[in-house]
N, C-alpha and C positions, 0 to 999 in steps of 0.2 A: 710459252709452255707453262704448264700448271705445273705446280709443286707435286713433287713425290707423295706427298700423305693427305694431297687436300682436292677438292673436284674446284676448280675452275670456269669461266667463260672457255677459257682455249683451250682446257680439256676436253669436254663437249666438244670445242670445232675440232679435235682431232676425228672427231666421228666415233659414236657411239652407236648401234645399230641394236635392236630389239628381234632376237631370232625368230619372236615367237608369244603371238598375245590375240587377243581377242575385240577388241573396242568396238566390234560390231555387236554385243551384245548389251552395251549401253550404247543407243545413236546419240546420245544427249550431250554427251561428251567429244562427239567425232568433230567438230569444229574446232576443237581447240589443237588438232595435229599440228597443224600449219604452223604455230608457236611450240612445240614442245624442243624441247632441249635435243632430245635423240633424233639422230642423223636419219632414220631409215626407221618403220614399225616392218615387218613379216607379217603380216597380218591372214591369219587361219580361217578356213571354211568349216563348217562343220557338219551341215546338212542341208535342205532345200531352202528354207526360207531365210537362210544368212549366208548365200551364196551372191543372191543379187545385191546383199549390203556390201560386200567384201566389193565385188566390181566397181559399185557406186564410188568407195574412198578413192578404189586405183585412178581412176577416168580424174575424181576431184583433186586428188593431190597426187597427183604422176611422179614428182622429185621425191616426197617422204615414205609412197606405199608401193612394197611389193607384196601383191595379192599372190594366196594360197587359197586352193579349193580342191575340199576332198569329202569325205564322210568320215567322221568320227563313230569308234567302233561304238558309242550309247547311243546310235542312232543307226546301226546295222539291224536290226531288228525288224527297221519296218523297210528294206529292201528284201526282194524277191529276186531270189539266183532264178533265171531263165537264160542264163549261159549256158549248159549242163544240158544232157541228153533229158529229151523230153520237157524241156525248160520253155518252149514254146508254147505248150498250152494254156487255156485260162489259168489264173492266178486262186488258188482254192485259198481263200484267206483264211480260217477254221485251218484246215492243214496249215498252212505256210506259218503261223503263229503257233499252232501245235509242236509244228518240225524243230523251231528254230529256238522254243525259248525253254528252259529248263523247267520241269514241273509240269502239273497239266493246268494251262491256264481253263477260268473259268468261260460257261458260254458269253456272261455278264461284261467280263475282260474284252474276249475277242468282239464280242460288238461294241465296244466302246472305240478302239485301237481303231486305228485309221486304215483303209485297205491297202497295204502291201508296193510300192512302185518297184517296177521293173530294174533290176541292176544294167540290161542294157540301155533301157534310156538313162538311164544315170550316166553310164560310161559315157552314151555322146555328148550329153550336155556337160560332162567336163572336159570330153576333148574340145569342144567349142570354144568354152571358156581360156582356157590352156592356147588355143590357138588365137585367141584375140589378143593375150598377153604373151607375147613370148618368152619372157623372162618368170612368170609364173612358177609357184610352186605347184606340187600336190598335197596337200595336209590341210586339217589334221586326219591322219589315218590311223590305223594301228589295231591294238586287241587287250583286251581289259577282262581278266576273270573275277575280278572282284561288285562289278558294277550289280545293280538291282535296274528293271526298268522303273519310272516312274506311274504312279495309280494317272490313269487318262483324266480329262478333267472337261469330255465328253465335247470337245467342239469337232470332233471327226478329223481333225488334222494333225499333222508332226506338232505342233506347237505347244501341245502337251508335255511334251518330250523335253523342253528345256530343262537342263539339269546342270546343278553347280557340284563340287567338291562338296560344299559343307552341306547336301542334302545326304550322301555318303555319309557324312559324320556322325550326323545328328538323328538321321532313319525316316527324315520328316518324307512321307508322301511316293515312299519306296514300295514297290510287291516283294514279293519274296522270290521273282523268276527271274531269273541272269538269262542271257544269250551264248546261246550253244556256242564252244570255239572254235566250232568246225565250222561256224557259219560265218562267224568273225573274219576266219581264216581265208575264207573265200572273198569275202568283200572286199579283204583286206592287200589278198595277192590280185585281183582285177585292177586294183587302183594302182599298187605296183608296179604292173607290168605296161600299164597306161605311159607312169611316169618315165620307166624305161624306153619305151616305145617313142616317145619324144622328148628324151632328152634332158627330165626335169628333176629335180633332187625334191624331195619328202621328207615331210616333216613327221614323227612317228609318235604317238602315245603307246608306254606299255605300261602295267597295271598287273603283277599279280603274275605276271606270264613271261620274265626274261628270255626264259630258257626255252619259249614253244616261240619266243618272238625270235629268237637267235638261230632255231630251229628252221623257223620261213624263209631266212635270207639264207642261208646256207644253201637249201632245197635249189633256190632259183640262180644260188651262182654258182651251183655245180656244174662242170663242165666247163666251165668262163673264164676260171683260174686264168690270172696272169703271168706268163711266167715273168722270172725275175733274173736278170741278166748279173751276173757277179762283176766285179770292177776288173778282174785279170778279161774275162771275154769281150768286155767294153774295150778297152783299150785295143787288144787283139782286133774287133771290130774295127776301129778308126783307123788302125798302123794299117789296113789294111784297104779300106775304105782311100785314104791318101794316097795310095800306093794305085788304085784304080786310073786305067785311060781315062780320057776325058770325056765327057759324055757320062758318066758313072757320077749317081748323086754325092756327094761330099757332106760328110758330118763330122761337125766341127766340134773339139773340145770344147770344152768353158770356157780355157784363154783364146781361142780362138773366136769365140762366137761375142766380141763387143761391137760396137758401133761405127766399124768401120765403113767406109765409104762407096768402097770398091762394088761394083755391080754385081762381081760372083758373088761377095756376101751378101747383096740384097736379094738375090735370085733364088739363095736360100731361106732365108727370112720369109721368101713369098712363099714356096713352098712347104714351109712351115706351117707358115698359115693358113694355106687351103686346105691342108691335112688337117688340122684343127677344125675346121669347119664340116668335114667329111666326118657324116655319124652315122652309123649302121645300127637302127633298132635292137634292142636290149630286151630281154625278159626280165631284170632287175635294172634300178634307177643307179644313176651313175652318181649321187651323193646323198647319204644319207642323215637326217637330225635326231637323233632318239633327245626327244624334248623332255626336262625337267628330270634326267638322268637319276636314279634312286640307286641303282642293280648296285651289289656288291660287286666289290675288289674282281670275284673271281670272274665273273660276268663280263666285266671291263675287258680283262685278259682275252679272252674267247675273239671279242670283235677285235683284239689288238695283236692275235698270235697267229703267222700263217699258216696257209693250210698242211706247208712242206719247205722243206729249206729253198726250192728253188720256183715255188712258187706263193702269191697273195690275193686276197679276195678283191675282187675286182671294180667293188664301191669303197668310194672313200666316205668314212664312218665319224662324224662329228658328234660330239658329245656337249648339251648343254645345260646348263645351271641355272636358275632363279630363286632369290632370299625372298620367293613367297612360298614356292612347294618343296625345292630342295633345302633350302639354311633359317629354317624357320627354327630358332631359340628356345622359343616356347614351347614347341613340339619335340624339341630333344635330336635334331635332325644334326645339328652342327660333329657332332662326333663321328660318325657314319659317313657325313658329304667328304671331310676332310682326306681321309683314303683313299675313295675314290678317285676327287679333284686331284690330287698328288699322283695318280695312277695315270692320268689323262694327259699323253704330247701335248705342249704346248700349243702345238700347230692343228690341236682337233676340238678344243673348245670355245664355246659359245655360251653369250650370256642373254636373256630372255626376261620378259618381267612374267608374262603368263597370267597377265591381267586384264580383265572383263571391261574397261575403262580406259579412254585415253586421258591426258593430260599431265598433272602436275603428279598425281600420284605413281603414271606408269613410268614417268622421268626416275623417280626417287626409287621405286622397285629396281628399275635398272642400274643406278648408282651403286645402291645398294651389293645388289648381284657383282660387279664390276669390283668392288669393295672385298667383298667375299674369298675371290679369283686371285684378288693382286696379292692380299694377306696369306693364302695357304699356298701362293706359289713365289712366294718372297718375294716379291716383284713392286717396284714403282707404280704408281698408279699410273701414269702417262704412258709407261711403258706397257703395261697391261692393258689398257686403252688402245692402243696403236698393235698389239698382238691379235685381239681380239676384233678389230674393225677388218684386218685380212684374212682373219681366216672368217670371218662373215661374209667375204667378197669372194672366195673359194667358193664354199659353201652352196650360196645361192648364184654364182655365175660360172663355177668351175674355171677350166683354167684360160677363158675370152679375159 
């Protein structure tokens, strides 16, 4: 075991896992996966032409990558809703760039911008994707009110469209038009209701939009509410349940349910199991990642308070952290993240590097991050390691 204040060989093998990063956007770096420190990358899609890098890692290294594929809301722009009445006709790109983006872009703009792809072939080509990997994610997804498109750079394709944080920062190569959030909002619940539909937990980018983001998942787990069984009706349940002829399924306490040998307790066990296995399509994803978590305190509360005493929302809601966008020093972030991360069950966060590059750097990002987590939630480092490698195992496989 590694020392409480220090990273280790055998803290690394307790498993470190990366919720949440990019290294498809440097290939130059993708060969050095296979040596890096960290157990697992989550590695993000973000639009068409780094959807087929993301596949490429998964297929190459099957033990360290679990692919995620989705569209990032700075790339919803150049999707065309034809879900939507009347959404079958040709694709008016002059309109569909007028509709979607704030301002009136110029003629000069929309001829450069590449023509519009359908959101439904988008959606099959991620259910495709999604069904070749079955453990897949969906992300990066989500909704961003702060974002600018980038000025085209006239090769007629998405490729223009790469955009970093520090292009944000710096204004380099920005218009002055953002994407509407209603159209965000749309691309954003298709991809949603995909992941629910099969089963998949998403990874979420917000920006600027807590409160319209907090707003969408609410809308789609209306009606879904779980109820929530109280410990006096549990019990009642069971005393009651044991007391059933035989032939009447049996649920067993917690003392009751160990390893024993007996065939009625494996007979339960199986049925256990099949029911686990038995899943009925969803209009919202059954877990969710809000990546590089910022929201204040009160924000946190909202996804953490249920909807009524006797009932709770019906996605489990993880929350996670990176000391490149959440705990950056220099940026004045550490006073702010400290709250929050103190607000967050231990059993809902996740650590991420959120880096464009694999290797030695995305290791030390996650250390870092890891570092962060153990310090503001007074915790061992091993021990924080070992919190945090389960609930990434939740997370992205739920309760298999």
């Amino acid at each position: 075991m590694g020392s409480e204040d220090s990273f280790t060989e055998s803290t690394w093998d307790l498993g470190i896992h990366d919720a949440h990063c990019h290294p498809t956007d440097d290939m130059s770096k993708a060969g050095t996966i296979p040596t890096m420190k960290a157990k697992s990358l989550t590695i993000m899609g973000t639009r068409q032409s780094d959807l087929p890098l993301v596949t490429s890692l998964a297929k190459d290294y099957p033990e360290k990558v679990v692919p995620s594929f989705g569209y990032h809301p700075w790339f919803s722009y150049l999707i065309y809703d034809d879900t939507g009445p009347g959404g079958e006709r040709e694709v008016d790109k002059k309109e569909h760039y007028t509709t979607v983006l704030t301002g009136t872009p110029t003629e000069d703009l929309i001829s450069a911008l590449p023509y519009p792809r359908k959101l439904s072939s988008i959606l099959t080509e991620l259910r495709s994707q999604l069904e070749t990997f079955p453990k897949a994610l969906v992300g990066e997804i989500g909704m961003d009110r702060g974002f600018r498109i980038p000025f085209p750079d006239n090769t007629g394709t998405e490729a223009h469209a790469v955009y970093t944080p520090g292009d944000a920062e710096d204004g380099k190569r920005l218009t002055n038009h953002r994407v509407s959030m209603d159209h965000q909002k749309k691309i954003f619940v298709a991809q949603l209701k995909l992941a629910g539909e099969l089963n998949r937990a998403v990874s979420v980018h917000g920006v600027q939009c807590h409160g319209a983001l907090f707003d969408v998942f609410r809308e789609l787990w209306r009606g879904h509410e779980v109820e929530v069984e109280s410990r006096k009706e549990m019990k009642r349940r069971r005393r009651r349940a044991k007391g059933e002829v035989e032939g009447h399924e049996y649920l067993p306490d917690i003392e009751d349910s160990g390893d024993s040998g007996d065939e009625f307790s494996e007979e339960v066990r199986k049925r256990q199991e099949e029911r686990k296995q038995e899943y009925m399509p969803k209009p919202y994803p059954p877990r969710i990642c809000l990546h590089s978590f910022s929201a204040p305190a009160q924000t946190l509360q909202q996804y953490l308070t249920p909807p009524s005493a006797k009932k709770r929302y019906p996605s489990r809601v993880f929350f996670s952290f990176s000391s490149t966008i959440n705990a950056r020093p220099e940026k004045g972030h550490m006073e702010k993240i400290m709250e929050t991360v103190k607000g967050v069950p231990e059993d809902r966060v996740l650590v991420e590097s959120d880096l464009h590059t694999a290797g030695e750097e995305m290791d030390a990002a996650l250390e870092s991050a890891v570092r962060v987590i153990a310090g503001i939630k007074e915790m061992g480092i091993d021990e924080c390691v070992k919190m945090l490698r389960e609930n990434w195992r939740e997370f992205v496989f739920g309760d298999a």
